[in-house]
LOPA-829184 format. One record per residue: residue number from 1; residue in three letters; y, x, z of N, C-alpha, C in turn. Coordinates in nm, 3 decimals, padded with zeros to 5 digits, always signed. Example, Ala and Ser with C-alpha at 12.3 -4.5 7.8 and 13.67 -1.06 7.14 Angstrom:
2
{1; 'ALA'; {-00.569; +01.319; +00.780}; {-00.450; +01.230; +00.780}; {-00.330; +01.320; +00.780}};
{2; 'SER'; {-00.225; +01.285; +00.708}; {-00.106; +01.367; +00.714}; {+00.003; +01.290; +00.787}};
END
This chain:
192
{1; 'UNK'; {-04.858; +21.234; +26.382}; {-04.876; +21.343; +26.287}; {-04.878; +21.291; +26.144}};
{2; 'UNK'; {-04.923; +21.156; +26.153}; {-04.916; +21.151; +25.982}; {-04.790; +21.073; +25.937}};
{3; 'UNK'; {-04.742; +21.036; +26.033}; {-04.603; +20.996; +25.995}; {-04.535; +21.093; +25.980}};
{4; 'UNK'; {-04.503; +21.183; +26.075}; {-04.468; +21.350; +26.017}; {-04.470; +21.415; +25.888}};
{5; 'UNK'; {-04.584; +21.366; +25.905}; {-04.663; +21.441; +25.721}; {-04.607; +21.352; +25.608}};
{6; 'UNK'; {-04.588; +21.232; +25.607}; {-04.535; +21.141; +25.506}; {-04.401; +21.146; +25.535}};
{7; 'UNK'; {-04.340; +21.198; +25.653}; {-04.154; +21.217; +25.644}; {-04.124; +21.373; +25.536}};
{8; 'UNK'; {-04.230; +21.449; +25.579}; {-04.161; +21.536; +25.540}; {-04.212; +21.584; +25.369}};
{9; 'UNK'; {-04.296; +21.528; +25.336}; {-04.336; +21.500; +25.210}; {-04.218; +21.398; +25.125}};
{10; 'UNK'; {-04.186; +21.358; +25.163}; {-04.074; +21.234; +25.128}; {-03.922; +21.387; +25.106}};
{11; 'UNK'; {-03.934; +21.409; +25.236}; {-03.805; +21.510; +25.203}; {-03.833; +21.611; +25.144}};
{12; 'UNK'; {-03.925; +21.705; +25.079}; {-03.950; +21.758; +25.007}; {-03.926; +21.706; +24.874}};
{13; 'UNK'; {-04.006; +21.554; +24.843}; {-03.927; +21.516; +24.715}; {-03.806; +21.488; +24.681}};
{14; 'UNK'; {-03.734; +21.466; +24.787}; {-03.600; +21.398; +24.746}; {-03.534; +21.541; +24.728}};
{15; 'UNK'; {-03.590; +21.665; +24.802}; {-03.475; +21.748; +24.780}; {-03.503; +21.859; +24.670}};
{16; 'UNK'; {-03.647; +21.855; +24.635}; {-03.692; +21.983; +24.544}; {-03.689; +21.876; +24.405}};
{17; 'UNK'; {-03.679; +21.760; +24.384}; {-03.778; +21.696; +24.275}; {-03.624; +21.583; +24.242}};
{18; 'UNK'; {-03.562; +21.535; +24.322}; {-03.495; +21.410; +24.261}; {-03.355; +21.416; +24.306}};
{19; 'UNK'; {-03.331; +21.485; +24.382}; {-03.176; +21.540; +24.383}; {-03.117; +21.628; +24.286}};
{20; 'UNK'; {-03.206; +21.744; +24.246}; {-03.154; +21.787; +24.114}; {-03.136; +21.741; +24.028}};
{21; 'UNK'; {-03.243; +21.652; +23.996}; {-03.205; +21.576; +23.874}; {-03.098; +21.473; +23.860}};
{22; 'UNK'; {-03.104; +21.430; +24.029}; {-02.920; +21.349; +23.986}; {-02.798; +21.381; +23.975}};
{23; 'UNK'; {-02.854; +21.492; +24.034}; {-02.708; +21.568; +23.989}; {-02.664; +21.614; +23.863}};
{24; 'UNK'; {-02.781; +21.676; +23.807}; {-02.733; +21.646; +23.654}; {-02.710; +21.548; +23.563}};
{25; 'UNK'; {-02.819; +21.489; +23.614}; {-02.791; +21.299; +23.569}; {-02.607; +21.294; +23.571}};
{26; 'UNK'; {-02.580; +21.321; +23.681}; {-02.427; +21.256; +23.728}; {-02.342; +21.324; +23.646}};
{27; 'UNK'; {-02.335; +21.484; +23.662}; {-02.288; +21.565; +23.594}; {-02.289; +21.594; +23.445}};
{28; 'UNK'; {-02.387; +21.528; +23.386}; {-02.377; +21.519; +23.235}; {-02.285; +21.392; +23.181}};
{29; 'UNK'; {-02.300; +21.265; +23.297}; {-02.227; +21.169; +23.309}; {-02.088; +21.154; +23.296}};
{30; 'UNK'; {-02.071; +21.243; +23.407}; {-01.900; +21.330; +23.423}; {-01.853; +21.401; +23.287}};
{31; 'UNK'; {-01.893; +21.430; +23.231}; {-01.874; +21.535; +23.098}; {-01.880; +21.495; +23.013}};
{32; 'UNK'; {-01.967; +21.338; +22.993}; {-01.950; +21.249; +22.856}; {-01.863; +21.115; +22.868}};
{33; 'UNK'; {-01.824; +21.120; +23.010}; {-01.755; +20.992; +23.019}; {-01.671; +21.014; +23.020}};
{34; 'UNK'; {-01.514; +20.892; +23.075}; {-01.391; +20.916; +23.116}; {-01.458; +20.807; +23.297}};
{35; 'UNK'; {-01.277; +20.839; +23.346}; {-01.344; +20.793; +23.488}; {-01.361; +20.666; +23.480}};
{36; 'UNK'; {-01.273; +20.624; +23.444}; {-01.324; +20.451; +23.487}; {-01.494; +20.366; +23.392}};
{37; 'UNK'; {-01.517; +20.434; +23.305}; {-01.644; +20.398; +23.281}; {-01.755; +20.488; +23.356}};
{38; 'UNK'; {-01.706; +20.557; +23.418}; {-01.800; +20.628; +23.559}; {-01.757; +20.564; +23.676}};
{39; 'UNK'; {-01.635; +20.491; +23.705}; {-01.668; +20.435; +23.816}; {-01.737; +20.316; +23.837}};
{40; 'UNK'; {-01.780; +20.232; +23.702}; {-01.882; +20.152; +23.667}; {-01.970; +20.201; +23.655}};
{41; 'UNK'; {-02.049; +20.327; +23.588}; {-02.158; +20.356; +23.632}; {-02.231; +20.417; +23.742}};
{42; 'UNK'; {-02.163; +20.425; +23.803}; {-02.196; +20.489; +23.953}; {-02.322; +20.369; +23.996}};
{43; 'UNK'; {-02.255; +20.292; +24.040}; {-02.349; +20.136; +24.084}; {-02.489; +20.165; +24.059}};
{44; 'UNK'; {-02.466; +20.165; +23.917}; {-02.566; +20.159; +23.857}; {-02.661; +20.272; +23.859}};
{45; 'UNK'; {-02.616; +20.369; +23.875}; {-02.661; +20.540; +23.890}; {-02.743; +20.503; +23.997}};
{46; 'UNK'; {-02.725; +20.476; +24.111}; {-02.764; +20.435; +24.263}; {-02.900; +20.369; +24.232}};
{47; 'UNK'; {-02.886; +20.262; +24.189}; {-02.958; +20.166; +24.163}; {-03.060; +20.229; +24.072}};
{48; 'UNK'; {-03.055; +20.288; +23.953}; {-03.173; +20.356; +23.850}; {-03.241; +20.447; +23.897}};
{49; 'UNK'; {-03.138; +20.569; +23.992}; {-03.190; +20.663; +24.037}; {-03.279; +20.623; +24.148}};
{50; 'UNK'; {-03.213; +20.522; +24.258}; {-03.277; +20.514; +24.394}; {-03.423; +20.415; +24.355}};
{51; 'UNK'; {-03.436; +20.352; +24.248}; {-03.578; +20.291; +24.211}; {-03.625; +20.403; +24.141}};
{52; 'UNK'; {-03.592; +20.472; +24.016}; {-03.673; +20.537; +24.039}; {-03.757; +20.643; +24.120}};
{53; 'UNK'; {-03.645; +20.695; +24.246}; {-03.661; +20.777; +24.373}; {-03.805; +20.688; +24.416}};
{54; 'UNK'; {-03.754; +20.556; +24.441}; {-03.851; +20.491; +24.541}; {-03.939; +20.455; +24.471}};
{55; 'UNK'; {-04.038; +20.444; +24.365}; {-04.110; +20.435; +24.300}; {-04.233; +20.557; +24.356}};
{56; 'UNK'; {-04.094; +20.707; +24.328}; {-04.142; +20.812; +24.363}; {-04.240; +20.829; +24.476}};
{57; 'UNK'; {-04.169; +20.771; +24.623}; {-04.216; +20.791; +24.772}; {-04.279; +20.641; +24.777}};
{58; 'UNK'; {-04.307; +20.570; +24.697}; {-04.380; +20.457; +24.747}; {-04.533; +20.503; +24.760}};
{59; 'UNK'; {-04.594; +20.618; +24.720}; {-04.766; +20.651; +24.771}; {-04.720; +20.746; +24.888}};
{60; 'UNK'; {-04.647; +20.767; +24.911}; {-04.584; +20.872; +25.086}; {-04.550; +20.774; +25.148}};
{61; 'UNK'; {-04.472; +20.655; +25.145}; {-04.443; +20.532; +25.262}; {-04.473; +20.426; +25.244}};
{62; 'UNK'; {-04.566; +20.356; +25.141}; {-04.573; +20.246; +25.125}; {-04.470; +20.137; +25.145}};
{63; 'UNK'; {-04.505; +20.027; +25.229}; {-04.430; +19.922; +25.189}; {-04.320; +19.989; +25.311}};
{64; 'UNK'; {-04.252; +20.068; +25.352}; {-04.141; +20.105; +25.384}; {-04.074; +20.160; +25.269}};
{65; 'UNK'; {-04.107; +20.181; +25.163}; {-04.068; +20.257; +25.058}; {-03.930; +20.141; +25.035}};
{66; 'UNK'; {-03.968; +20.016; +25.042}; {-03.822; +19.897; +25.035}; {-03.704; +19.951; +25.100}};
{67; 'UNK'; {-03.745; +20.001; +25.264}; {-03.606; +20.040; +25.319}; {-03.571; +20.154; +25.235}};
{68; 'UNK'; {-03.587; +20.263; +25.176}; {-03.529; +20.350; +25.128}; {-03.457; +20.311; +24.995}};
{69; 'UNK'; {-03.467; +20.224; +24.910}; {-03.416; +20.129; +24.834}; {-03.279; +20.092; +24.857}};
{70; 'UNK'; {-03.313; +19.977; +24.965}; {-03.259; +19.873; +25.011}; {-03.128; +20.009; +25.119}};
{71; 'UNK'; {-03.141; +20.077; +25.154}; {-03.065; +20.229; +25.198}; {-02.979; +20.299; +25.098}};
{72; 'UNK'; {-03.050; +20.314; +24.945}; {-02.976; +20.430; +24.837}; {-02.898; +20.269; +24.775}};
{73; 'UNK'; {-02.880; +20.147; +24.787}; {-02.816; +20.074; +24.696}; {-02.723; +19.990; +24.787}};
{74; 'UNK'; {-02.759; +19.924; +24.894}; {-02.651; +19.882; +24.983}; {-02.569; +19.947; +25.105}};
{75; 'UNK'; {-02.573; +20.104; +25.120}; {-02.497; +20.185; +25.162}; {-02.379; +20.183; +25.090}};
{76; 'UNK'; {-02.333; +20.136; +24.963}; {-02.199; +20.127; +24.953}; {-02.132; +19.974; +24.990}};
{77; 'UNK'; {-02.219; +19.922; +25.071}; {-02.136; +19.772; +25.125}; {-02.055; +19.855; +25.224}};
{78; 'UNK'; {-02.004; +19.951; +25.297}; {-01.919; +19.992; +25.373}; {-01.811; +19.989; +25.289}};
{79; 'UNK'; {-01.783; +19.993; +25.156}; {-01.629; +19.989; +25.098}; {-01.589; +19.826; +25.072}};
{80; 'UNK'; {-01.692; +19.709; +25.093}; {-01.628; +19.627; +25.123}; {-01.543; +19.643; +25.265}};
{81; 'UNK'; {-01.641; +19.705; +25.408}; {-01.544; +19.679; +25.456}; {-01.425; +19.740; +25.485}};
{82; 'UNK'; {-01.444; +19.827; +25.416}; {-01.311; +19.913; +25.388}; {-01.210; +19.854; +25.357}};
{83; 'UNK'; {-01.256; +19.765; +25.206}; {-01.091; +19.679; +25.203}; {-01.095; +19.539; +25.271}};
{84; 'UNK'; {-01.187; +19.519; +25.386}; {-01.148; +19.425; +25.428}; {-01.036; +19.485; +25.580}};
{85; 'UNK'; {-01.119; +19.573; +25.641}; {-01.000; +19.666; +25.727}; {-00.851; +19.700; +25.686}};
{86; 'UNK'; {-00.890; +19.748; +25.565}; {-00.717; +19.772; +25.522}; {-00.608; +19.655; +25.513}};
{87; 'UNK'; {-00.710; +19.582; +25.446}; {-00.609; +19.403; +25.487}; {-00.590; +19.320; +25.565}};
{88; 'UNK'; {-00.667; +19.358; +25.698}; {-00.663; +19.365; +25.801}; {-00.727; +19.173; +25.814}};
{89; 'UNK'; {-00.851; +19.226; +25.768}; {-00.984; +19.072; +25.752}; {-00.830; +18.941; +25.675}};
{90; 'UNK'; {-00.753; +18.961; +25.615}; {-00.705; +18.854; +25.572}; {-00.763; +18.791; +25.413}};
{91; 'UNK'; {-00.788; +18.924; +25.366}; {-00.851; +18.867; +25.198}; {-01.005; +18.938; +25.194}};
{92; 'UNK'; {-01.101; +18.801; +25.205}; {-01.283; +18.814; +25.211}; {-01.336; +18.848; +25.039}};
{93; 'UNK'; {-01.225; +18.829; +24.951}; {-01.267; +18.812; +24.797}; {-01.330; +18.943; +24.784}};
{94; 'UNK'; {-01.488; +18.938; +24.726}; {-01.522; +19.038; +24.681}; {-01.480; +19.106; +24.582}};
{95; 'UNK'; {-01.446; +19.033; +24.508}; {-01.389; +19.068; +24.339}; {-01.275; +19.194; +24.366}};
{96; 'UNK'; {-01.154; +19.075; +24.447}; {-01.033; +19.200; +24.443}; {-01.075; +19.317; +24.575}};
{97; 'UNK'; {-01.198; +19.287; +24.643}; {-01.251; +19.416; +24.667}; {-01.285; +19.557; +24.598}};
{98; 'UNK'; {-01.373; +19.467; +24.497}; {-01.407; +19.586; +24.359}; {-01.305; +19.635; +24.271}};
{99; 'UNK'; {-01.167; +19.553; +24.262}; {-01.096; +19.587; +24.222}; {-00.981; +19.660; +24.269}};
{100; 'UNK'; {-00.972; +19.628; +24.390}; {-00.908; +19.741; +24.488}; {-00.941; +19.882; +24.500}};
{101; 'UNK'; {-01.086; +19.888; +24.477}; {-01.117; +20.009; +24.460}; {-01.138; +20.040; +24.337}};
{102; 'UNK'; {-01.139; +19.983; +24.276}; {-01.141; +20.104; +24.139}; {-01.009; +20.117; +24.131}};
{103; 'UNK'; {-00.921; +20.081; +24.140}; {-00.755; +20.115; +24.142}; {-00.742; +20.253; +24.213}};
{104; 'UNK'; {-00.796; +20.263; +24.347}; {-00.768; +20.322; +24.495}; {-00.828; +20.450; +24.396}};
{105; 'UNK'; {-00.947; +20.492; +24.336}; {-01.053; +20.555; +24.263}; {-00.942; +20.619; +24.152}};
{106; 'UNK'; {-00.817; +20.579; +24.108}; {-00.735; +20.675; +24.035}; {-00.653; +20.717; +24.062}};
{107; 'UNK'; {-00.658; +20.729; +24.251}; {-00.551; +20.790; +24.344}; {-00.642; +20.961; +24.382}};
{108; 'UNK'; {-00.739; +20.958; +24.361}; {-00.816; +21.047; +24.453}; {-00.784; +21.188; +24.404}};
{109; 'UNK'; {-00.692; +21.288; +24.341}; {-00.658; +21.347; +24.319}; {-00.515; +21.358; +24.379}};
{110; 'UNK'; {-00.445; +21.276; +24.431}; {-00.331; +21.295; +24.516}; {-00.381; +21.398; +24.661}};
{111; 'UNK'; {-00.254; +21.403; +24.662}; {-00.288; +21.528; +24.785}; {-00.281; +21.427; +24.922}};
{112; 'UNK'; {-00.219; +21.362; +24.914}; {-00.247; +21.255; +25.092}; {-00.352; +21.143; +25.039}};
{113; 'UNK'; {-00.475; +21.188; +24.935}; {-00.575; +21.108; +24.961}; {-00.646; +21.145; +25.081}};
{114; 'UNK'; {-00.733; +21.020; +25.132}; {-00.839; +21.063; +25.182}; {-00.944; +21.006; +25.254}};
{115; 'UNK'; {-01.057; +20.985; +25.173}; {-01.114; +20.837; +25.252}; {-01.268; +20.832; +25.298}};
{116; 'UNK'; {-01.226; +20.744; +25.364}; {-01.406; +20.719; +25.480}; {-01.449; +20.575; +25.431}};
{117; 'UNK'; {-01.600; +20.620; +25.467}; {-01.663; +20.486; +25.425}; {-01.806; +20.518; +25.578}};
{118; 'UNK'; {-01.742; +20.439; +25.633}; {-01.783; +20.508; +25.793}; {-01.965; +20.497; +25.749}};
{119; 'UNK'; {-02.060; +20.423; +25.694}; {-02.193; +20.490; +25.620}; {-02.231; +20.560; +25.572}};
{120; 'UNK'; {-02.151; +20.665; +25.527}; {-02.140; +20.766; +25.470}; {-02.116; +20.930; +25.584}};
{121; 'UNK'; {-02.144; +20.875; +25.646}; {-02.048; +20.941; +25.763}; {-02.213; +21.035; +25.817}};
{122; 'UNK'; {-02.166; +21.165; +25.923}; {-02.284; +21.227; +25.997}; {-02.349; +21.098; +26.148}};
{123; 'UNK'; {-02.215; +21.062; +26.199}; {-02.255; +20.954; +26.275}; {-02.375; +20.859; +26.249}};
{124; 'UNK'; {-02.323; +20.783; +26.098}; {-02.426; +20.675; +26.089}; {-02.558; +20.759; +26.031}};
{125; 'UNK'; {-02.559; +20.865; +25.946}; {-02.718; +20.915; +25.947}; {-02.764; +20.925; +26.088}};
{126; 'UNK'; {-02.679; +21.004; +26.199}; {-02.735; +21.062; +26.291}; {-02.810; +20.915; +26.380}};
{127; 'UNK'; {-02.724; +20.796; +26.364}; {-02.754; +20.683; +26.431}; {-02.901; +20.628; +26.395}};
{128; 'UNK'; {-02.893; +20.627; +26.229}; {-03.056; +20.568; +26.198}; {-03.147; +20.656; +26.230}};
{129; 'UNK'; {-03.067; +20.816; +26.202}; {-03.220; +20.950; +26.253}; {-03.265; +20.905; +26.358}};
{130; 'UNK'; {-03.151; +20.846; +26.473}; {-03.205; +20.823; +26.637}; {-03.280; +20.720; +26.647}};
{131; 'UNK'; {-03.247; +20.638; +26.600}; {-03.317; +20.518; +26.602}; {-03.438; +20.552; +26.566}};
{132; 'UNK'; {-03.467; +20.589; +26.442}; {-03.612; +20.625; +26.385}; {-03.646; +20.706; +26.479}};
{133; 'UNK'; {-03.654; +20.827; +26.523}; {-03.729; +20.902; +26.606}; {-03.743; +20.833; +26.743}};
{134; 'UNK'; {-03.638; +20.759; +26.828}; {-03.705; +20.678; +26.951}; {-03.827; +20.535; +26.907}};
{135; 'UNK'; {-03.791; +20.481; +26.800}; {-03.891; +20.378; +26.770}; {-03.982; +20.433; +26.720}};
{136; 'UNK'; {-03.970; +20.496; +26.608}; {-04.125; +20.573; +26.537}; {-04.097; +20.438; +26.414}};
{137; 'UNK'; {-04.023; +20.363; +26.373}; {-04.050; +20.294; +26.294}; {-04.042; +20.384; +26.126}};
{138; 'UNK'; {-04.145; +20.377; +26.045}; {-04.125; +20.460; +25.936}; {-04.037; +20.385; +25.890}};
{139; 'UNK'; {-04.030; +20.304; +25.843}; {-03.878; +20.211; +25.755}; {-03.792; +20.223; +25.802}};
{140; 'UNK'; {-03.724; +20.308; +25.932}; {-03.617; +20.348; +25.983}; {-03.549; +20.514; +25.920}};
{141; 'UNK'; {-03.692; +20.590; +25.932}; {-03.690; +20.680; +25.866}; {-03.730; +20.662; +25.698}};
{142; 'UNK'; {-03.739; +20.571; +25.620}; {-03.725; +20.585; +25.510}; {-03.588; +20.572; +25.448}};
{143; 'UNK'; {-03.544; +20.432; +25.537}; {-03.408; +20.424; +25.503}; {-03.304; +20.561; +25.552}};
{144; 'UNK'; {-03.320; +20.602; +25.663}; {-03.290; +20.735; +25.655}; {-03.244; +20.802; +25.518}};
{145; 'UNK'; {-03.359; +20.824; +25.521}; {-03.395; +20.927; +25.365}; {-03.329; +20.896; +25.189}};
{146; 'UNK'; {-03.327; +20.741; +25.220}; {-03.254; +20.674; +25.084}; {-03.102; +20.667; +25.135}};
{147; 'UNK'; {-03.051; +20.681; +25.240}; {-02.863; +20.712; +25.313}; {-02.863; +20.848; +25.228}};
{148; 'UNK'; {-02.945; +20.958; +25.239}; {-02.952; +21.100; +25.244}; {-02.949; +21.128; +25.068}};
{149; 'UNK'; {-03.043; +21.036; +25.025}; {-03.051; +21.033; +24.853}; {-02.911; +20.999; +24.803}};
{150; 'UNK'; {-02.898; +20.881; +24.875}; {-02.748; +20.855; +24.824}; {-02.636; +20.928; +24.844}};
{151; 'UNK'; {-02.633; +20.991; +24.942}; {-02.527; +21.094; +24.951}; {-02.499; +21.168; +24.857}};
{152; 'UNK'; {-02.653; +21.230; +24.811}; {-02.655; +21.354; +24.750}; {-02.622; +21.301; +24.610}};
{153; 'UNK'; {-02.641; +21.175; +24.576}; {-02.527; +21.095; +24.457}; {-02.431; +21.099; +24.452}};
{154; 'UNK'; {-02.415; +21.067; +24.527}; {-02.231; +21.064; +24.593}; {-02.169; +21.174; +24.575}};
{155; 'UNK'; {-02.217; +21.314; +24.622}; {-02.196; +21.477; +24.629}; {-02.176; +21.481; +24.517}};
{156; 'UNK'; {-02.279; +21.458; +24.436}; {-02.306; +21.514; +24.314}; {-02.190; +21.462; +24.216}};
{157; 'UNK'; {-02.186; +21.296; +24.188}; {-02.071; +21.235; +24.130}; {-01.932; +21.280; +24.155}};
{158; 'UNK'; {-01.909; +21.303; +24.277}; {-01.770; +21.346; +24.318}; {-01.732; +21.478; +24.276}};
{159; 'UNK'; {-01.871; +21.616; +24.283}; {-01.844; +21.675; +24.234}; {-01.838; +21.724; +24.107}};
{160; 'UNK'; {-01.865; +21.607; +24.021}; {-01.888; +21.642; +23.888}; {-01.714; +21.588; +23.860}};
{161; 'UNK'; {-01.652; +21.525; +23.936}; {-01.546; +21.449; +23.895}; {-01.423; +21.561; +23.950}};
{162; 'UNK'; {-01.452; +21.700; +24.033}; {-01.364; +21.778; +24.077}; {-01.297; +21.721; +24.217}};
{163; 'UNK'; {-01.398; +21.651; +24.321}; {-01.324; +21.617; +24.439}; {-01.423; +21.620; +24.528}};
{164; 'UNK'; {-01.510; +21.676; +24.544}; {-01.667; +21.646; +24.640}; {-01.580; +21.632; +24.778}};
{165; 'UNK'; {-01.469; +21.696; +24.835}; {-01.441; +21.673; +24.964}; {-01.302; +21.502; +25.019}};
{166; 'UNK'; {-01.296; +21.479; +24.899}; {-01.178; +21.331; +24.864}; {-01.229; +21.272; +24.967}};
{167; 'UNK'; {-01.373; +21.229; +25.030}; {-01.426; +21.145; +25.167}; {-01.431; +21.270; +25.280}};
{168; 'UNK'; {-01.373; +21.218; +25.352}; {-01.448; +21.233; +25.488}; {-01.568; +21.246; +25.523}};
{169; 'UNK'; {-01.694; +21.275; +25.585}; {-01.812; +21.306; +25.591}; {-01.793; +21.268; +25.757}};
{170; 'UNK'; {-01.746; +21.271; +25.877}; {-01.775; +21.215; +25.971}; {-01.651; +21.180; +26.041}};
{171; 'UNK'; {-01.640; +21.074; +26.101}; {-01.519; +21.027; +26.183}; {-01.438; +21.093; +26.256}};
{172; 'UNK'; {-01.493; +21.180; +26.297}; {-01.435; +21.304; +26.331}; {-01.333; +21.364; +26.278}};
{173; 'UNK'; {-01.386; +21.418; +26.162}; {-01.272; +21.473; +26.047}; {-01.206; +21.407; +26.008}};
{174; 'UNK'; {-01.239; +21.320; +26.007}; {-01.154; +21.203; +25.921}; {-00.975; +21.214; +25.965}};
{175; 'UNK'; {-01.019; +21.142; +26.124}; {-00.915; +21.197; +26.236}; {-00.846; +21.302; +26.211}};
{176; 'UNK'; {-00.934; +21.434; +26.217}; {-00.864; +21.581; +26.230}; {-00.768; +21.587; +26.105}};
{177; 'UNK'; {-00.843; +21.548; +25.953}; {-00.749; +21.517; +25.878}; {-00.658; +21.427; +25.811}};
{178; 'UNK'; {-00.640; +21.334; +25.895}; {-00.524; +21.229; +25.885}; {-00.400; +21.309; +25.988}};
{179; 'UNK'; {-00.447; +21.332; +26.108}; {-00.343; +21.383; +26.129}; {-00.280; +21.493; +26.097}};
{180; 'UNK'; {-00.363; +21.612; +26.076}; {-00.332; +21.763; +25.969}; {-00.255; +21.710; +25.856}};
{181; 'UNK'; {-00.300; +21.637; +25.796}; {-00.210; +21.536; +25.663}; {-00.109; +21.442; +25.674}};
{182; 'UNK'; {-00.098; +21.389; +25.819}; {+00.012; +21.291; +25.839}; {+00.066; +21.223; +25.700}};
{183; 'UNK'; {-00.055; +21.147; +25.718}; {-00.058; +21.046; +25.590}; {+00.046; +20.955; +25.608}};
{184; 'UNK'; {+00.065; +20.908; +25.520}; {+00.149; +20.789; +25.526}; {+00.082; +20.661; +25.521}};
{185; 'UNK'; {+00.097; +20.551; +25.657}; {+00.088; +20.404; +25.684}; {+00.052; +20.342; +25.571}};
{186; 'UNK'; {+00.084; +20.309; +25.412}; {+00.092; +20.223; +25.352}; {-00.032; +20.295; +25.293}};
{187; 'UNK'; {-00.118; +20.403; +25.327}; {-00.236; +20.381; +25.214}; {-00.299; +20.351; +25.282}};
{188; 'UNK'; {-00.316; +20.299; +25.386}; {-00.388; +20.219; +25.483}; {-00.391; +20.067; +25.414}};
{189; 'UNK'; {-00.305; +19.999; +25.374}; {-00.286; +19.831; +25.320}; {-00.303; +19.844; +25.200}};
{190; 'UNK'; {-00.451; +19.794; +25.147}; {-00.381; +19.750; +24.977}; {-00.312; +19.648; +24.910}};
{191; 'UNK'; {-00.223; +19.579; +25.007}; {-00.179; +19.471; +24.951}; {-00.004; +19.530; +24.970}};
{192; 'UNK'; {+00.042; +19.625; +25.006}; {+00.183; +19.731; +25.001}; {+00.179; +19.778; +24.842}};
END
């Protein structure tokens, strides 16, 4: 019960108290920037917002309050392996990782975009929700909750940029729309 009480106190803040505000955060962002100095601040958005988030829920979870952190800032290590998949594990360089994607990041208005970052996905929330509810570990469910913060970054950024649906949201779709789109092979490789 009182883990209950500190989950859902936690989601009350993230969704009445610190999601709005990133979204405007993001969205005022969007409106004073151009993109590529927003696709540098994004990182950083994550990172300011999700400490100060977790600052927030650190008297609701204490020292689990880290996983929700350590959740809203390294949930975008899935676009490393994104371009390590697309190159099919031949180039490990982080660099022309980051730089692969910010390139890939001034495609997303094409109409055969369309991309997954399988952490981002209903799967992998639904995976840590499970996990947390069969273990009971609160740092399962905090990190939970900082996947969920970050999303709603993510939402928010994308939609301030005019593309909130450019990702995929579960593997599923992803599928349904690659093939509805019969994309073409080569945006699969970034080295084509």
């Amino acid at each position: 019960d009182e883990l209950r009480g500190r989950v859902g106190g936690v989601q009350a803040l993230v969704f009445t108290g610190f999601m709005p505000a990133a979204a405007l955060f993001h969205g005022a962002l969007a409106d004073a920037l151009d993109l590529r100095t927003m696709l540098h601040l994004s990182g950083l958005a994550h990172a300011l917002l999700g400490g100060a988030a977790t600052l927030a829920v650190t008297p609701a979870l204490g020292t689990a309050s880290g996983a929700f952190l350590a959740a809203t800032v390294l949930m975008d290590g899935d676009h490393y392996l994104d371009y390590l998949y697309r190159n099919r594990f031949r180039d490990f360089s982080l660099r022309r990782a980051l730089e692969f994607h910010r390139l890939l990041f001034f495609r997303v208005r094409e109409p055969s975009f369309l991309g997954l970052n399988v952490l981002h996905t209903v799967e992998a929330l639904g995976l840590v929700a499970a996990l947390g509810a069969l273990s009971g570990y609160s740092w399962l469910w905090a990190a939970f909750w900082g996947m969920v913060f970050h999303l709603g970054l993510d939402l928010a950024y994308l939609g301030a940029l005019g593309v909130p649906f450019i990702r995929a949201f579960s593997l599923i779709e992803y599928r349904l729309r690659w093939r509805r789109n019969d994309l073409p092979h080569h945006v699969r490789d970034p080295h084509r």
